[in-house]
C-alpha positions in Angstrom: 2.9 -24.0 12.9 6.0 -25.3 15.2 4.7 -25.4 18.7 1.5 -23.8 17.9 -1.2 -25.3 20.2 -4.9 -26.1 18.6 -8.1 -26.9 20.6 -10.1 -28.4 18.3 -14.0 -29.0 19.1 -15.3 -32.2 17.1 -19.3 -32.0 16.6 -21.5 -34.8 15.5 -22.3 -35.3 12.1 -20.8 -37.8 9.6 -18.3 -35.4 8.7 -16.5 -36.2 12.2 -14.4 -38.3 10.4 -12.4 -36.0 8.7 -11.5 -34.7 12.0 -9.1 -37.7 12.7 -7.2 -36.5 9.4 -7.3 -32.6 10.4 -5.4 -34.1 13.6 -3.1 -35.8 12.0 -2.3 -33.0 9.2 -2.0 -29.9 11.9 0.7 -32.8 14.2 2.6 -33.6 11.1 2.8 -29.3 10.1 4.3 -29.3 13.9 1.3 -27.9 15.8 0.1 -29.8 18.8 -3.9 -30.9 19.6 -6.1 -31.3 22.1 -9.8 -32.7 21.1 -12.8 -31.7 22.7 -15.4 -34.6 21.7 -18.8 -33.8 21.9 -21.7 -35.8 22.8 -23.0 -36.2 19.2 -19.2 -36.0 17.9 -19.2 -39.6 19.8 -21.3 -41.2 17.7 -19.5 -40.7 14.7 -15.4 -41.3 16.2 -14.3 -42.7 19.4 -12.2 -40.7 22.2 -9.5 -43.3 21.8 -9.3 -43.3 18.2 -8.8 -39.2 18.9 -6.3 -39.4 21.8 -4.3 -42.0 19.6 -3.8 -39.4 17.1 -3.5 -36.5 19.2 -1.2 -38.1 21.6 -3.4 -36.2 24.4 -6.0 -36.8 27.1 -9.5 -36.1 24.9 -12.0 -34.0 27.0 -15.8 -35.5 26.8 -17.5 -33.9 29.9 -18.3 -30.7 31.9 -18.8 -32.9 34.6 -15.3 -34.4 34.9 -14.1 -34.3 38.9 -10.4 -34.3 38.1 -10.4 -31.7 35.6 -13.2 -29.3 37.1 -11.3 -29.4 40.7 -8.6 -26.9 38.9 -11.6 -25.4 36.9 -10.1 -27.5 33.5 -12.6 -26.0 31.0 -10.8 -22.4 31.7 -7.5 -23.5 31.6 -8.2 -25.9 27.9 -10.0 -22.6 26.5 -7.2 -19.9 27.6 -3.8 -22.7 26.8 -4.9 -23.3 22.8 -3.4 -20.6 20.4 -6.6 -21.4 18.5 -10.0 -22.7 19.0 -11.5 -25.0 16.1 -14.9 -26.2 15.4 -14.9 -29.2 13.2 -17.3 -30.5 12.0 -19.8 -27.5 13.1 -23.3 -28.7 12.8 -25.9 -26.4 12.0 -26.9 -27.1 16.1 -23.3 -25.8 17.3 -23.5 -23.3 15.4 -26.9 -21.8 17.0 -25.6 -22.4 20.3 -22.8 -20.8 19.9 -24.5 -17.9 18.2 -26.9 -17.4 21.1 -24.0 -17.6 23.6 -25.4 -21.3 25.5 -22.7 -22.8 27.6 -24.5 -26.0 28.0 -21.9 -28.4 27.6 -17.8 -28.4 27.6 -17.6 -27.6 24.1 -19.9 -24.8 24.2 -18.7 -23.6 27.5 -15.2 -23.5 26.6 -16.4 -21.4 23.4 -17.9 -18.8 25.5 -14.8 -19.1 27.9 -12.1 -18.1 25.8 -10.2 -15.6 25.4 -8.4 -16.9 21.8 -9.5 -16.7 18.3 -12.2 -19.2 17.1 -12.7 -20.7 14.0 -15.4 -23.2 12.9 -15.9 -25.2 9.8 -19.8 -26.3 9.6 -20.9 -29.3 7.5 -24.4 -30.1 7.5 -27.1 -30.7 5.0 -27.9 -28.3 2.5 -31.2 -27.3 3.1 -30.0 -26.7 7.2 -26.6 -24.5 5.8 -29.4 -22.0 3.0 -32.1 -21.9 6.1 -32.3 -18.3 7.2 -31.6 -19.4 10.8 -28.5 -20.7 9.5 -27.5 -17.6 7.6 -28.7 -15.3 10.5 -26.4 -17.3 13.1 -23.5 -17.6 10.8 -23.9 -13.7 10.1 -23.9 -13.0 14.0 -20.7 -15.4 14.8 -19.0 -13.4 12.1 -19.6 -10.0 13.4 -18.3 -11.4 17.1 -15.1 -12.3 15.4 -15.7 -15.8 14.8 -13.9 -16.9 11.6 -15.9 -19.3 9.6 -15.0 -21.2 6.5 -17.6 -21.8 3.4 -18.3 -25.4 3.1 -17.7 -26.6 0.2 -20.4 -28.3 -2.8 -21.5 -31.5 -3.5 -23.0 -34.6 -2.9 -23.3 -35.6 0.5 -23.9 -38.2 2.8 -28.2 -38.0 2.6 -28.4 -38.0 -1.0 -28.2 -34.2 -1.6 -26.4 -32.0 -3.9 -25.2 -28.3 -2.7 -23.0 -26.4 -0.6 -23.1 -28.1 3.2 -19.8 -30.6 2.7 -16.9 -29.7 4.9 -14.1 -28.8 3.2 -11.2 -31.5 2.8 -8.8 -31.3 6.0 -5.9 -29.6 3.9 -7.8 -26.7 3.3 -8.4 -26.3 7.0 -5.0 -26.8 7.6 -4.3 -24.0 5.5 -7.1 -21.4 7.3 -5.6 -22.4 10.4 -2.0 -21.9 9.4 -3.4 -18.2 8.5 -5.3 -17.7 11.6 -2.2 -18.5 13.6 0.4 -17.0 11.4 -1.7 -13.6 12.9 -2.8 -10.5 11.4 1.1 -9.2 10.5 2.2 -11.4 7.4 5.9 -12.5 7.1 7.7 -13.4 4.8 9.1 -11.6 1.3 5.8 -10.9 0.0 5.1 -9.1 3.4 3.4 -5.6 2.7 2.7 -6.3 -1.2 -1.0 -6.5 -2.5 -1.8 -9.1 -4.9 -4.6 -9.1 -7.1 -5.4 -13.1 -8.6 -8.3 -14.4 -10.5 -9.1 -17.7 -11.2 -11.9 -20.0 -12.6 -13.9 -19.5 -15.6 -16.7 -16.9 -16.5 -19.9 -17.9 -17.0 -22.1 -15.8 -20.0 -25.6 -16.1 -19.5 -28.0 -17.4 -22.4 -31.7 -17.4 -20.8 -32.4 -17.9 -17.4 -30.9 -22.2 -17.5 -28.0 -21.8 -19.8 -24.8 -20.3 -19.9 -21.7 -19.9 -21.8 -18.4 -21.8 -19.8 -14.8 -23.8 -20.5 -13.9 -26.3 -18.4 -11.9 -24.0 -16.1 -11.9 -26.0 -12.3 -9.8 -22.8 -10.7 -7.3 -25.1 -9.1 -3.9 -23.4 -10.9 -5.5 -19.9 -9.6 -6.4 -20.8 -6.4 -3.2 -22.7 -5.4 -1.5 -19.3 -7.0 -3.6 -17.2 -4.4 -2.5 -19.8 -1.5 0.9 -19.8 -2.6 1.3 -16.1 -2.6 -0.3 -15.8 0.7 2.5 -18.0 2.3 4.7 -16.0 1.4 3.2 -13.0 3.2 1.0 -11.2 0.5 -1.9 -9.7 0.9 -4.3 -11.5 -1.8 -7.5 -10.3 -3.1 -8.5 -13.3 -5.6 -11.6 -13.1 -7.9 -13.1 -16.4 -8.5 -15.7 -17.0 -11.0 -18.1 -19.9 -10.2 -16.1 -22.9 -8.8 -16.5 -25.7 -5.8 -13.0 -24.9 -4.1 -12.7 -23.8 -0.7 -11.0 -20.3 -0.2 -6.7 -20.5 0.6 -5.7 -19.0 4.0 -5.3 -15.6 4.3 -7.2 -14.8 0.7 -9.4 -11.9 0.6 -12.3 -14.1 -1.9 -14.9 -12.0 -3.6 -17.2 -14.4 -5.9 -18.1 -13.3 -9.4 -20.2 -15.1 -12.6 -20.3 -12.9 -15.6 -16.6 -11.3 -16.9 -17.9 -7.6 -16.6 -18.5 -8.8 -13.0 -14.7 -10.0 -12.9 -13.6 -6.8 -14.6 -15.4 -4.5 -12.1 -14.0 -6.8 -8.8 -10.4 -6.4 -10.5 -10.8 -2.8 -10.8 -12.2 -2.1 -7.6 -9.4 -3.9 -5.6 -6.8 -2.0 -7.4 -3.5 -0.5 -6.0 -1.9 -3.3 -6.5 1.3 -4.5 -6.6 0.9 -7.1 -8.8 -1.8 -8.8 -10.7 -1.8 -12.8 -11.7 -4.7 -13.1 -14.2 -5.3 -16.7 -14.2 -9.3 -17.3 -15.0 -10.4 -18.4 -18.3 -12.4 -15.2 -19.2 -15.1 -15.6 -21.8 -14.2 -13.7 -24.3 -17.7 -13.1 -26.0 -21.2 -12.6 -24.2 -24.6 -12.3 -26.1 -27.5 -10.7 -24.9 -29.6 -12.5 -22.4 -32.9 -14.0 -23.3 -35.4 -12.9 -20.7 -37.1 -16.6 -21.0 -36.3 -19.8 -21.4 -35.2 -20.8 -25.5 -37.1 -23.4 -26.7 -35.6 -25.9 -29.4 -39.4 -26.1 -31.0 -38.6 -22.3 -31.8 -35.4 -23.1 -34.1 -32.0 -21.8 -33.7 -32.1 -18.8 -31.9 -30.8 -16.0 -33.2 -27.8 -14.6 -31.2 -26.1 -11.3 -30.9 -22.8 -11.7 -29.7 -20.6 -8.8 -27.9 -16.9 -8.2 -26.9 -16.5 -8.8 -23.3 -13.7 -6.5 -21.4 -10.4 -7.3 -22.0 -9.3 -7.5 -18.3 -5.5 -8.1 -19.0 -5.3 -5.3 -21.5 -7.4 -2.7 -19.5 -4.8 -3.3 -16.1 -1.7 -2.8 -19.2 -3.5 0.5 -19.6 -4.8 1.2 -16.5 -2.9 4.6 -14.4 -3.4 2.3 -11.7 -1.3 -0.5 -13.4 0.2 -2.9 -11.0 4.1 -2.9 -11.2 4.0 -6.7 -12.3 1.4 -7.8 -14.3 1.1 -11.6 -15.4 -1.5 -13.1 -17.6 -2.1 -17.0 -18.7 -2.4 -18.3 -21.7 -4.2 -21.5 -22.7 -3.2 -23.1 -25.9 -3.4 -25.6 -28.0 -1.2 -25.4 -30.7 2.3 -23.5 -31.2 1.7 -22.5 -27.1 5.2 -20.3 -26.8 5.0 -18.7 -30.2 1.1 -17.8 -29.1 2.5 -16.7 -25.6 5.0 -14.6 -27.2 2.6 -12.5 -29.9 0.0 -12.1 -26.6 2.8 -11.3 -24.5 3.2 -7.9 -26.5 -0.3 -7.6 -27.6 -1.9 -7.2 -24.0 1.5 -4.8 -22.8 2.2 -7.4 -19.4 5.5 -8.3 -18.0 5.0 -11.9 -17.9 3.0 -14.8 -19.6 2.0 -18.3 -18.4 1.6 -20.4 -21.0 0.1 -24.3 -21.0 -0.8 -26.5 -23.3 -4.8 -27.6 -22.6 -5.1 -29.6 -25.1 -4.5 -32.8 -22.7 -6.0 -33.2 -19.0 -5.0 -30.0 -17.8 -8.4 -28.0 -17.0 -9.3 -29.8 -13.9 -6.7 -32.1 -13.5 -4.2 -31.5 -10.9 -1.2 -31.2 -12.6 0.2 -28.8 -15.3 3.6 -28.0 -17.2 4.2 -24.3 -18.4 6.2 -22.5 -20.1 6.8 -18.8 -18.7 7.5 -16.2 -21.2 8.8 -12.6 -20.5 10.8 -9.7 -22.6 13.8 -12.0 -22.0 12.2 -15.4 -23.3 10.3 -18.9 -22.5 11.2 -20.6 -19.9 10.0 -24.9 -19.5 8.4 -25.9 -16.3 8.3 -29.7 -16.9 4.9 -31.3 -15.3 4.5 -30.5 -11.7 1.3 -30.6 -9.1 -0.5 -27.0 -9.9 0.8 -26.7 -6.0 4.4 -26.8 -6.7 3.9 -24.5 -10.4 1.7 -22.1 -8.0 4.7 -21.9 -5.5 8.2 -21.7 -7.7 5.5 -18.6 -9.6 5.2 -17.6 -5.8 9.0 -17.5 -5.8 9.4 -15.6 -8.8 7.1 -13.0 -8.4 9.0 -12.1 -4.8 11.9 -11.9 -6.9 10.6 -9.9 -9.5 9.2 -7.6 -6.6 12.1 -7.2 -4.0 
């Protein structure tokens, strides 16, 4: 990001805070800011708490005689490399749907000529309205770039999508929006298929059949090849984990659905296969089990075998790599499913521990050649020296 230059648009909402972080994040990755505070942004973070972090003038007012004499608001929206929204309250977000120029913010929005992306926190109820969806679906189709918000509690008392995503991961869309639509780096021009999460098998209409898969290691795999200039296409089964820059997401529940996404984003060049896919399903109970009924009885069934269908596949990618959760005898077991499923590479942890949803992990990676130990690491820095590998592997 050295020398790129962000406008960034701070709306009201308790979320404002996290704007002061986002500032400080995009200075320290070597971008530059300038803030645009708007009038219910103000309520929530001062101008001078903004311009201390930015190191720049912060921009409150349409009405500003010094800056409108040289007609500022053109000049701030045509000078950024990128326009960002943050927080983008469900009232921003109609406004700049409908194309109002009321105010600075929204007048520089409908000024510029650069690329715009908003990241909207707001209750849950205002983010599932159709009003919402309807304006979100309109900024979309003009180009606007939005990010999903991500789930949980929030501020009112609420549970559900509407939070705004921690300020890393909007570093990270950022760094994708201004890295442009031609990818560098050694991965440049490969397709990358990842999946990550768990599946979830449905019971009856409340329960289901899931592991304690948080999609962490797969998602910082996706982010990590992405850097590196790949195209990525990552299937995620049901998690609360904001999508890495430059990822193509598609959102899946069941394994069939996983199996089907998989197949239908195929050329590839290489495939990661990171989720924790159930490996049996049952057939669904149109109602609700009761425990008054006794045990139900339960027919189980195979679900696709989504590693071992890409071995087989005429479409198989060049490099395929599965994972391997263990907890006992983890190489030996990474060796025997190594040859069994026909991949190139396994990675292999031991989950026995704090592993699923924790944010570290130690792995061993096993090939034709052998294992190789990855002593405990961030799932960041695993995802990255895999990154590494597979561009290897691939050059």
């Amino acid at each position: 990001m050295n020398g790129k230059r962000i406008l960034l648009i701070v709306g009201g909402g308790i979320a404002a805070y996290k704007a002061c972080e986002l500032v400080r994040l995009i200075r320290k990755a070597g971008g530059s800011v300038r803030c645009v505070l708007t009038e219910g942004g103000a309520q929530f973070v001062t101008p001078m708490t903004l311009a201390a972090l930015s190191e720049q003038p912060v921009h409150t007012s349409l009405w500003d005689l010094k800056d409108e004499v040289e007609m500022g608001h053109i000049q701030l929206s045509r000078e950024a490399d990128l326009v960002v929204v943050c927080p983008a309250t469900a009232d921003l977000l109609a406004r700049m749907a409908a194309g109002i120029a009321d105010d600075l913010a929204t007048t520089l929005l409908l000024a510029t000529d650069k690329p715009v992306l908003a990241a909207p926190a707001m209750n849950v109820r205002m983010w599932q309205h159709e009003a919402t969806r309807r304006n979100v679906a309109r900024l979309r189709a003009d180009g606007v770039t939005i990010i999903e918000p991500d789930e949980g509690e929030m501020a009112c008392g609420e549970f559900g999508p509407g939070r705004l995503p921690e300020p890393e991961a909007i570093l990270v869309a950022i760094r994708a929006q201004v890295a442009g639509p031609t990818r560098t780096g050694p991965l440049s021009g490969k397709h990358i298929i990842v999946t990550a999460g768990p599946t979830h098998e449905p019971i009856d209409p409340v329960r289901v059949i899931a592991n304690r898969s948080s999609g962490k290691q797969g998602f910082a795999v996706a982010a990590a090849l992405a850097e590196l200039g790949a195209r990525v296409t990552l299937v995620a089964g049901p998690v609360n984990l904001s999508t890495p820059g430059g990822a193509d997401r598609v959102d899946v529940e069941t394994a069939r659905e996983m199996d089907a996404a998989v197949q239908a984003a195929l050329p590839a060049d290489s495939a990661v296969l990171v989720a924790a896919v159930a490996d049996w399903r049952v057939e669904e109970s149109p109602i609700k089990l009761k425990k008054a009924d006794g045990a139900p009885q339960i027919a189980w069934s195979a679900n696709p075998d989504i590693l071992l269908g890409l071995a087989n596949s005429p479409q198989r990618p060049r490099l395929l790599i599965g994972f391997a959760a263990e907890t006992e005898n983890v190489v030996a077991e990474a060796q025997a499913k190594r040859a069994r499923k026909g991949c190139d590479w396994i990675v292999a942890n031991d989950v026995s521990g704090d592993v699923m949803g924790g944010e570290a992990n130690s792995v061993h990676l096993v090939t034709v050649d052998g294992a190789e130990h990855w002593e405990r690491a961030p799932k960041s820095e695993i995802a990255r020296r895999l990154a590494g590998r597979i561009a290897d592997a691939l050059e």
